[in-house]
DSSP file (Angstrom, degrees, kcal/mol; ACC not computed):
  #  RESIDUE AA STRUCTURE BP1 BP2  ACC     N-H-->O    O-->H-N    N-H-->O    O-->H-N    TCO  KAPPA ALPHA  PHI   PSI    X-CA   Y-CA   Z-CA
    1    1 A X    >         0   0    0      0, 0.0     3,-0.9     0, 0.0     5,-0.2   0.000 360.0 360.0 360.0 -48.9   94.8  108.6  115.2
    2    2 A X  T >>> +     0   0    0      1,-0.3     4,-5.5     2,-0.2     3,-3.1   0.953 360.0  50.9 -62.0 -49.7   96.8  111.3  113.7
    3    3 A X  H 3>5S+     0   0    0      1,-0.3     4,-1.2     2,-0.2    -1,-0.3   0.799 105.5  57.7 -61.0 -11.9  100.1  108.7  113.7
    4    4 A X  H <45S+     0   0    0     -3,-0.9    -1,-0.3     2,-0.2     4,-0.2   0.243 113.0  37.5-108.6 -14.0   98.0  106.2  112.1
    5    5 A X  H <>5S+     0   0    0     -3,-3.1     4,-1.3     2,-0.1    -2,-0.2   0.534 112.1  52.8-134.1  -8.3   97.4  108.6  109.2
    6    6 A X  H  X5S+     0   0    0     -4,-5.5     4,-1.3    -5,-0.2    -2,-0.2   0.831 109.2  56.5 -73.0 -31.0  100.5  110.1  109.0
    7    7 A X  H >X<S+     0   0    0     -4,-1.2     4,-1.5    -5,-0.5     3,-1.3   0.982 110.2  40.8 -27.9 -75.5  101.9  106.5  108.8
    8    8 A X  H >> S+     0   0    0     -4,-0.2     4,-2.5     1,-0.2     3,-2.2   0.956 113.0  62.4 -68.8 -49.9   99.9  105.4  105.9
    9    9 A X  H 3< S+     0   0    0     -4,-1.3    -1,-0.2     1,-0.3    -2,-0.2   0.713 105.2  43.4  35.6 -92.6  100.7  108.8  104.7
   10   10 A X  H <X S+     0   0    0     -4,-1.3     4,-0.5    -3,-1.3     3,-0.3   0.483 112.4  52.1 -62.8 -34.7  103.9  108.0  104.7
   11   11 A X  H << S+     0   0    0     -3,-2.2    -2,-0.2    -4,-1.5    -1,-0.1   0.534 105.1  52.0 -59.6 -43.4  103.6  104.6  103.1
   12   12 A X  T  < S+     0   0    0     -4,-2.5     4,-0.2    -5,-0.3    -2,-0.2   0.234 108.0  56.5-109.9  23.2  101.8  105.3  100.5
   13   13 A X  T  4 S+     0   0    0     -3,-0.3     4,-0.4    -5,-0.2    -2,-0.2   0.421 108.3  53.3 -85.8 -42.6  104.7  108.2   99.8
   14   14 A X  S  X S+     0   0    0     -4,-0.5     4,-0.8     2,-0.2    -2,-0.1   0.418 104.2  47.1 -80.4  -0.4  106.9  105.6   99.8
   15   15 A X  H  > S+     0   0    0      2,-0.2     4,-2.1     3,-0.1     5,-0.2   0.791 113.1  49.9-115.7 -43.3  105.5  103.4   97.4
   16   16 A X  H  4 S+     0   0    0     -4,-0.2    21,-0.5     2,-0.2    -2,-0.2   0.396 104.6  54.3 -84.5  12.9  105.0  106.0   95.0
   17   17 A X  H  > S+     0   0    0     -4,-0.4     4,-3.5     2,-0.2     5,-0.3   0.763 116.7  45.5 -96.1 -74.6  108.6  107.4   95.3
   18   18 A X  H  X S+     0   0    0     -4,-0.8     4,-2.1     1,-0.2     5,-0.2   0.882 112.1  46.1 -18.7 -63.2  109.5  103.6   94.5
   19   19 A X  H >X S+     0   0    0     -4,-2.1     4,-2.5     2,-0.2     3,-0.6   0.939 113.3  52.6 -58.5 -45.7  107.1  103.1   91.7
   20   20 A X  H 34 S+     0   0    0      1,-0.3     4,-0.5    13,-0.2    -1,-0.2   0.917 108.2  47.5 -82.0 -29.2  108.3  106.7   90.3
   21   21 A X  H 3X S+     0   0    0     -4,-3.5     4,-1.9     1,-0.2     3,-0.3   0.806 115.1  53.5 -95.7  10.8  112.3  105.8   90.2
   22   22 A X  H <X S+     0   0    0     -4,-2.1     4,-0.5    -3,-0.6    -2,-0.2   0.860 109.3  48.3 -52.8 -40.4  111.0  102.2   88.4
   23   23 A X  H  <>S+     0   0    0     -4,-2.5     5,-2.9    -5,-0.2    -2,-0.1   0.520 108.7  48.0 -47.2 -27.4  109.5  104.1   86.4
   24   24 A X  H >45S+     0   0    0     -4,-0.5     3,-3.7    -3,-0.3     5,-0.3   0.922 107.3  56.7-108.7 -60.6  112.5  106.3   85.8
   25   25 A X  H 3<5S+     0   0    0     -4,-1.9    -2,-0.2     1,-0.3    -1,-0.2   0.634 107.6  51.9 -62.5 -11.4  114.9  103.4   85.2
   26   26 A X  T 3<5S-     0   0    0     -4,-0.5    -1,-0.3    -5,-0.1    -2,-0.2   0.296 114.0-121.9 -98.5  19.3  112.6  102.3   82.5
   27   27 A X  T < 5S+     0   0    0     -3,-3.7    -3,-0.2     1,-0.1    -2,-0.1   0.440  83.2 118.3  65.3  21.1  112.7  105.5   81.0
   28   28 A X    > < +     0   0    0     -5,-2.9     3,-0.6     1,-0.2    -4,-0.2  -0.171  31.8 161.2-114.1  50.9  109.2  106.0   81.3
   29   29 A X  T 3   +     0   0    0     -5,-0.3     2,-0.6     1,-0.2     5,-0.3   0.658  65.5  57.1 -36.1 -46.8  109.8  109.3   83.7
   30   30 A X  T 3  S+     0   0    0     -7,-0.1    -1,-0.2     4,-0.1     2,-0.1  -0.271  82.3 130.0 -83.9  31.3  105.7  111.1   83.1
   31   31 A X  S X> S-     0   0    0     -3,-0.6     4,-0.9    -2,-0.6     3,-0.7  -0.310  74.1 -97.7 -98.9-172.3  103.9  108.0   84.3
   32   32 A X  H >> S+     0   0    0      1,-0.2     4,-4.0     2,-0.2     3,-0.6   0.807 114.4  57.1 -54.3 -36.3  101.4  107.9   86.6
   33   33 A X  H 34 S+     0   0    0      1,-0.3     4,-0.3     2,-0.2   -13,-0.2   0.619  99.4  56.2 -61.9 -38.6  103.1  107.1   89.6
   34   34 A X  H <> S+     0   0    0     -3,-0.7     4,-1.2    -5,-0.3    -1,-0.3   0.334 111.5  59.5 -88.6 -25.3  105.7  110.1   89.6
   35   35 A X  H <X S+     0   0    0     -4,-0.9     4,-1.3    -3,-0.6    -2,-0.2   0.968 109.8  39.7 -40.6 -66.5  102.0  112.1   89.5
   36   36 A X  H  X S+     0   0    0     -4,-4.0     4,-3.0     1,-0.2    -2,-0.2   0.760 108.2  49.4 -93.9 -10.4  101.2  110.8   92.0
   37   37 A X  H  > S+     0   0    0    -21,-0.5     4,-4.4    -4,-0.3    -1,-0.2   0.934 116.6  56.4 -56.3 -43.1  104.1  110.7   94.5
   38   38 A X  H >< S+     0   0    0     -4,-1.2     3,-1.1     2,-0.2     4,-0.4   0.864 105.5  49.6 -41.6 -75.2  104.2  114.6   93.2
   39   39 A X  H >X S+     0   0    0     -4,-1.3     3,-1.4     1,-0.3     4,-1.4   0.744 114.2  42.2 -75.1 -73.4  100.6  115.0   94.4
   40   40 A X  H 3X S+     0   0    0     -4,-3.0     4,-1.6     1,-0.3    -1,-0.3   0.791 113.0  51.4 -61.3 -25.4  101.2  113.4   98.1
   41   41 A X  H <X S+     0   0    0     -4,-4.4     4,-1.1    -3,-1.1    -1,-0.3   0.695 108.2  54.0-100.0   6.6  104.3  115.1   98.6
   42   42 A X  H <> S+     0   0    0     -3,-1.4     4,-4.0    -4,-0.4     3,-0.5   0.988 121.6  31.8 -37.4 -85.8  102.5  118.7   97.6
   43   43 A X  H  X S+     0   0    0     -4,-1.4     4,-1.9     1,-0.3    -2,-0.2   0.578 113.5  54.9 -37.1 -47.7   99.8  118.2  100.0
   44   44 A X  H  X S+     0   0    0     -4,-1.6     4,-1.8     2,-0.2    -1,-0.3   0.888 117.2  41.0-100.8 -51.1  101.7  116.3  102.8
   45   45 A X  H >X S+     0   0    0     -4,-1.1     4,-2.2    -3,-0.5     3,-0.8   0.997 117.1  51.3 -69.3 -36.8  104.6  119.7  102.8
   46   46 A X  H 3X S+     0   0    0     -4,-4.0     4,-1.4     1,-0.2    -2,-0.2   0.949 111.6  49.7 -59.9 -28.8  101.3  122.2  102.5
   47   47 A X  H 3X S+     0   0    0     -4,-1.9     4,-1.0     1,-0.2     5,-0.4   0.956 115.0  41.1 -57.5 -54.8   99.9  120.2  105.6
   48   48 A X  H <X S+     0   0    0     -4,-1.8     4,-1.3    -3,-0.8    -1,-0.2   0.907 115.4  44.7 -63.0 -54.6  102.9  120.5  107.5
   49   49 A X  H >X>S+     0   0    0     -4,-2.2     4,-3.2     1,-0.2     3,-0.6   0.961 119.3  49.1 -63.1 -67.8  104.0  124.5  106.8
   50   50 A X  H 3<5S+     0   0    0     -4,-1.4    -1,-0.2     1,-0.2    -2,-0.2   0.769 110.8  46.3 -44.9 -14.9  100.1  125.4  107.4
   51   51 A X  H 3X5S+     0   0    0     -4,-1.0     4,-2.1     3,-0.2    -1,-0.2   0.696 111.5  53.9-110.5 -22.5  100.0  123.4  110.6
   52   52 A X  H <<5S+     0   0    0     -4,-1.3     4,-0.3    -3,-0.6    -2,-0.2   0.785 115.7  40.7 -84.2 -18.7  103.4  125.2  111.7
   53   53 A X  T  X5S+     0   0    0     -4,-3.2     4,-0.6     3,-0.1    -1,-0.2   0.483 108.2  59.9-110.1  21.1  101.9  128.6  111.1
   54   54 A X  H >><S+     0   0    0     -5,-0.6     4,-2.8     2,-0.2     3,-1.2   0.853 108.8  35.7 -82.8 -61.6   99.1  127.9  112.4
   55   55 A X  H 3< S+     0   0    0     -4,-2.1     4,-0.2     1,-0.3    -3,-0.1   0.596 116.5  60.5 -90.5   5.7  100.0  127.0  116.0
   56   56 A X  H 3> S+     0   0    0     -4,-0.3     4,-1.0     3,-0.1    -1,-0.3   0.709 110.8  34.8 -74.0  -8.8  102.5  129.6  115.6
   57   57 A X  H << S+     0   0    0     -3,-1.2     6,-2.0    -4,-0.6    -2,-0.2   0.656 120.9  52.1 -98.7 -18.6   99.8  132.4  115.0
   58   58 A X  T >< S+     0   0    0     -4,-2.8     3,-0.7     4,-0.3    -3,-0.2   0.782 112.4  45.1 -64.4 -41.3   97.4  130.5  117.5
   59   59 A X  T 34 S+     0   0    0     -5,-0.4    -2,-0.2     1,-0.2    -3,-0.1   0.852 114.4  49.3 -83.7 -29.6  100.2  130.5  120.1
   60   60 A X  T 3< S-     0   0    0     -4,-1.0    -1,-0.2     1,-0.1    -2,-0.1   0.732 118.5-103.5 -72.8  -9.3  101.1  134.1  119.5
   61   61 A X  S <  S+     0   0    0     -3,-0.7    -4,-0.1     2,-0.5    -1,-0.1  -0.414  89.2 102.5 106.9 -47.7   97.5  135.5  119.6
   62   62 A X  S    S+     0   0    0     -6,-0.2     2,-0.3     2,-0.1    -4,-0.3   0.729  75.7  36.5 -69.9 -14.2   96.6  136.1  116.4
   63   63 A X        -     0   0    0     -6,-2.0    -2,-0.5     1,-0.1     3,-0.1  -0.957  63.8-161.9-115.6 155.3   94.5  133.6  115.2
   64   64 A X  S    S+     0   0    0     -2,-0.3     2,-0.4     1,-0.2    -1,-0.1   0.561  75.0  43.6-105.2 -24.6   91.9  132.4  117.9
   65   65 A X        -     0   0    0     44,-0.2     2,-0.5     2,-0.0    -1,-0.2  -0.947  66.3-179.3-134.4 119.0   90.8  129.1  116.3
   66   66 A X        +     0   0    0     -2,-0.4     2,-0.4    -3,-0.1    -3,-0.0  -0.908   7.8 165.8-118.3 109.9   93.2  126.4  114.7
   67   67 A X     >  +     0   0    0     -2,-0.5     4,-1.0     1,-0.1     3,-0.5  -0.738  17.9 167.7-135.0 125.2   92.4  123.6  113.3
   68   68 A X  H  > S+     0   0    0     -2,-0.4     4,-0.9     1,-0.3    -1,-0.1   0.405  81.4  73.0-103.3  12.2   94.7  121.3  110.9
   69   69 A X  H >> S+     0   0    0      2,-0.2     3,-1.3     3,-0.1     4,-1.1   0.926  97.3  51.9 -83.6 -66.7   92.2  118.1  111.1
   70   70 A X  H >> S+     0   0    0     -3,-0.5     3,-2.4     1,-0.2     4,-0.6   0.925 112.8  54.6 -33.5 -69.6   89.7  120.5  108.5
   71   71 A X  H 3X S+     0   0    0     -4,-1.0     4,-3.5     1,-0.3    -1,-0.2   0.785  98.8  52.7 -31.1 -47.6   93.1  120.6  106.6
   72   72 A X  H << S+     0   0    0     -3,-1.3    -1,-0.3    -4,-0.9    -2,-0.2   0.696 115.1  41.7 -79.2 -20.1   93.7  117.1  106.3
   73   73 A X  H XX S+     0   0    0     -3,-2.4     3,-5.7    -4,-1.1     4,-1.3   0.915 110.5  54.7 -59.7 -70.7   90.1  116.6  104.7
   74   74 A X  H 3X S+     0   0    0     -4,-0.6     4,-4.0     1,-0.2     5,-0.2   0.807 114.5  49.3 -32.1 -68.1   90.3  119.7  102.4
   75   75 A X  H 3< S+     0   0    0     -4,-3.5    -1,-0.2     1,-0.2   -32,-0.2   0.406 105.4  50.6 -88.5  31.2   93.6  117.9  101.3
   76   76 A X  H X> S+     0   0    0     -3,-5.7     3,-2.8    -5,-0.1     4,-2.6   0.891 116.5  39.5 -73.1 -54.2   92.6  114.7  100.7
   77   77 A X  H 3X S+     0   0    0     -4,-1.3     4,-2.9     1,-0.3    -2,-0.2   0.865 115.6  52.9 -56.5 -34.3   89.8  115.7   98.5
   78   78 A X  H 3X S+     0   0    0     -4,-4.0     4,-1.3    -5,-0.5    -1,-0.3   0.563 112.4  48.9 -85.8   6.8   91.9  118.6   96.8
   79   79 A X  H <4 S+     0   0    0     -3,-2.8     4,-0.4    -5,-0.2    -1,-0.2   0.718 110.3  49.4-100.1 -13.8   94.6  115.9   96.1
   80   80 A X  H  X S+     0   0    0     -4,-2.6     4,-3.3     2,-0.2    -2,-0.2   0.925 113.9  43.8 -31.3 -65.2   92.1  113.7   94.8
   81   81 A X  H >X S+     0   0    0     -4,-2.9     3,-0.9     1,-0.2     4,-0.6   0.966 115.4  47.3 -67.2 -82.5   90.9  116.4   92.7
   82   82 A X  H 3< S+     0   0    0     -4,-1.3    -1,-0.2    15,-0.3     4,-0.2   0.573 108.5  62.1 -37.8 -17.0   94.6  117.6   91.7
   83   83 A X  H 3> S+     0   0    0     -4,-0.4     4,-1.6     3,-0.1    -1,-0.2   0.900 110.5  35.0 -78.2 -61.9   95.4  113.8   90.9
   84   84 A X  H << S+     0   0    0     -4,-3.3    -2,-0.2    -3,-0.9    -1,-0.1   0.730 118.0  46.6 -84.4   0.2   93.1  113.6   88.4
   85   85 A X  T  X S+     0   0    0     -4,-0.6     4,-2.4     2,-0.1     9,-0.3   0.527 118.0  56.6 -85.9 -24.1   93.1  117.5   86.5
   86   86 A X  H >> S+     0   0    0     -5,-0.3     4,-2.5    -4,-0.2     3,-0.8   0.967 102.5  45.6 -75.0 -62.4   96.8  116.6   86.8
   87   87 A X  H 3< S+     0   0    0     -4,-1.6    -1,-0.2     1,-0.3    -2,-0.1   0.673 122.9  34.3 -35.7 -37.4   96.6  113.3   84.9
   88   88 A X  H 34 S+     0   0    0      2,-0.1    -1,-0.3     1,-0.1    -2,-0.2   0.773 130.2  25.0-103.3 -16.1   94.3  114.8   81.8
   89   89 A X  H << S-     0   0    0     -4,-2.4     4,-0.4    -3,-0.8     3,-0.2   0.302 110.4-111.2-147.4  25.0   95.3  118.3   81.3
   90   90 A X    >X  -     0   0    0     -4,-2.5     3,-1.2     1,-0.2     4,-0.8   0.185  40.7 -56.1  78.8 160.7   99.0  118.3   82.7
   91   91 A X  T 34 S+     0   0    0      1,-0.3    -1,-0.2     2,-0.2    -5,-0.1   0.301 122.1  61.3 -92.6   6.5  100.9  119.5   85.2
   92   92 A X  T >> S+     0   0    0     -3,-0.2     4,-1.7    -6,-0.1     3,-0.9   0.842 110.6  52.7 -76.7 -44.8  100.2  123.4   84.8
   93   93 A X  H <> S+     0   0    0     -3,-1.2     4,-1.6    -4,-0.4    -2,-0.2   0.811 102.3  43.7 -11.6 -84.9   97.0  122.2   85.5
   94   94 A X  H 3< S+     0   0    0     -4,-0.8    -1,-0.3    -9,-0.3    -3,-0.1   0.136 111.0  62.7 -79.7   7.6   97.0  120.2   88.6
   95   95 A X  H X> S+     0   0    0     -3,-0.9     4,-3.6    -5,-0.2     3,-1.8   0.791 101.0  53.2-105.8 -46.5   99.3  123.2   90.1
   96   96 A X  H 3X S+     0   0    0     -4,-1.7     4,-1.3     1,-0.2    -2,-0.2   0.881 106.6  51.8 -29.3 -61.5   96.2  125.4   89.5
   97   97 A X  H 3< S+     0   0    0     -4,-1.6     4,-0.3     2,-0.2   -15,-0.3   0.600 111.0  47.9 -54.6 -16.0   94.2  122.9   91.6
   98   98 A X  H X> S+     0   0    0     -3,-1.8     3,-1.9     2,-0.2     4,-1.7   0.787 109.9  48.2 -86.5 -76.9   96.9  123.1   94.5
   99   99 A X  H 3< S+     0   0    0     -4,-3.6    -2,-0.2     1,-0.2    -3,-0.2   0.694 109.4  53.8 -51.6   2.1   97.1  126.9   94.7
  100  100 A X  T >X S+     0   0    0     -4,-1.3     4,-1.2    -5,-0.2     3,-0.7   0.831 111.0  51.8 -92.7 -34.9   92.9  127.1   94.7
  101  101 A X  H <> S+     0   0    0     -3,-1.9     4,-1.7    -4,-0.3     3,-0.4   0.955 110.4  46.1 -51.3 -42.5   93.3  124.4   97.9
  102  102 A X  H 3X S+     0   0    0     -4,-1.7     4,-0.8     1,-0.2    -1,-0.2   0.650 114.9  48.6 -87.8  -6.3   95.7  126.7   99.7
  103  103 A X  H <> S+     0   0    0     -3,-0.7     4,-1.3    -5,-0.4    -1,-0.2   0.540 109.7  49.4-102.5 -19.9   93.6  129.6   99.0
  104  104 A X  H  X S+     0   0    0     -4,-1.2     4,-0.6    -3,-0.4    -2,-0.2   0.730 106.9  53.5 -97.4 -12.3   90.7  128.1  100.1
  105  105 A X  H  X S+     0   0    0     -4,-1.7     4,-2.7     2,-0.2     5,-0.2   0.921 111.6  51.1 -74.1 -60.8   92.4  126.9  103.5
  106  106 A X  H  X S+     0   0    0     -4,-0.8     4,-3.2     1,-0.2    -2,-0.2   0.812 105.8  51.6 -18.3 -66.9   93.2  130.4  103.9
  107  107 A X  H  X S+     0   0    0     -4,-1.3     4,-1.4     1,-0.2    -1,-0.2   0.880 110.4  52.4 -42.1 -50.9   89.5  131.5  103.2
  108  108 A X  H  X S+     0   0    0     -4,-0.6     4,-1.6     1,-0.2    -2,-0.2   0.877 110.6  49.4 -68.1 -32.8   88.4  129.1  105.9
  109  109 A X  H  X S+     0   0    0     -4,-2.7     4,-1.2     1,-0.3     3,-0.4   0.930 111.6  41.8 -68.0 -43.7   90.8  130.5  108.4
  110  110 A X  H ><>S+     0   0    0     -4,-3.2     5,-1.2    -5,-0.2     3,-0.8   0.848 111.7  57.1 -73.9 -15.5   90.2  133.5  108.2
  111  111 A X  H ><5S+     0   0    0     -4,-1.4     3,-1.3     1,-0.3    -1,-0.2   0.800 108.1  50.3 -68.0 -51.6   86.5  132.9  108.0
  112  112 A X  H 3<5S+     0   0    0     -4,-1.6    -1,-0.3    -3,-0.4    -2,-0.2   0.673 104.1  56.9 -68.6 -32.1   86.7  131.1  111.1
  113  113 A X  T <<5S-     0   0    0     -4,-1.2    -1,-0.2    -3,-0.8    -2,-0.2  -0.059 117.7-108.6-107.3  34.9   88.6  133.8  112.9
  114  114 A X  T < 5S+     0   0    0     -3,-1.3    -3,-0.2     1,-0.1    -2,-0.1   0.656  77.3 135.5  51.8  53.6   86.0  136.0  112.1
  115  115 A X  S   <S+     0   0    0     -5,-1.2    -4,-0.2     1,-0.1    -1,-0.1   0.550  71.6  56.7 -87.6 -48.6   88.3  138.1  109.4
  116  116 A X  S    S+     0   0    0     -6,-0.4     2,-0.3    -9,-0.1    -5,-0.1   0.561  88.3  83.5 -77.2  -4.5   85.9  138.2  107.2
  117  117 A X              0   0    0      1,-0.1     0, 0.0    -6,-0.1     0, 0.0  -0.587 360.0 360.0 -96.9 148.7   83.2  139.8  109.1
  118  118 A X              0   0    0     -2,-0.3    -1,-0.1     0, 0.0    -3,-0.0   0.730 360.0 360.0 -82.2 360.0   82.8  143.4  109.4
């Protein structure tokens, strides 16, 4: 399952990395396309670094529960969400919408690994 959605992933990373240098050779560099390649490959590195200190800080002891399948929902929806703040109010914007996803994966972890509780 996981290759099957890191594939399409991957696919649809590649199509918008295309689309964005068409885009580029037609001088029209701020289009959507270059958005959204931005967008997936935001998400797709935070997915990768969180899930690599995550099962290092699960394999060392310190966190007791990891899991980077919640991740990969939070950042669909929060690229969703960053796709389309990015697209109306600019790319200060939609960067604001990343770091409150990575802050809120944070919150879950620790939440989960009882961090917040006294």
């Amino acid at each position: 399952m996981v290759r099957w959605v890191l594939g399409a992933v991957l696919v649809a990373l590649a199509l918008a990395v295309l689309a964005t240098v068409a885009a580029r050779v037609l001088d029209r560099s701020g289009s959507r396309a270059s958005v959204l390649a931005s967008v997936i490959a935001s998400w797709l590195g935070a997915w990768v670094l969180w899930g690599f200190a995550g099962g290092l800080a699960h394999r060392a002891g310190l966190l007791t529960v990891y899991d980077s399948g919640v991740f990969g929902a939070l950042a669909l929806a929060g690229a969703v969400v960053q796709y389309r703040v990015q697209v109306r109010g600019g790319r200060e914007r939609g960067l604001t919408v990343f770091i409150a996803g990575q802050l809120a994966w944070l919150l879950i972890v620790m939440a989960r690994n009882g961090a917040l509780t006294p």
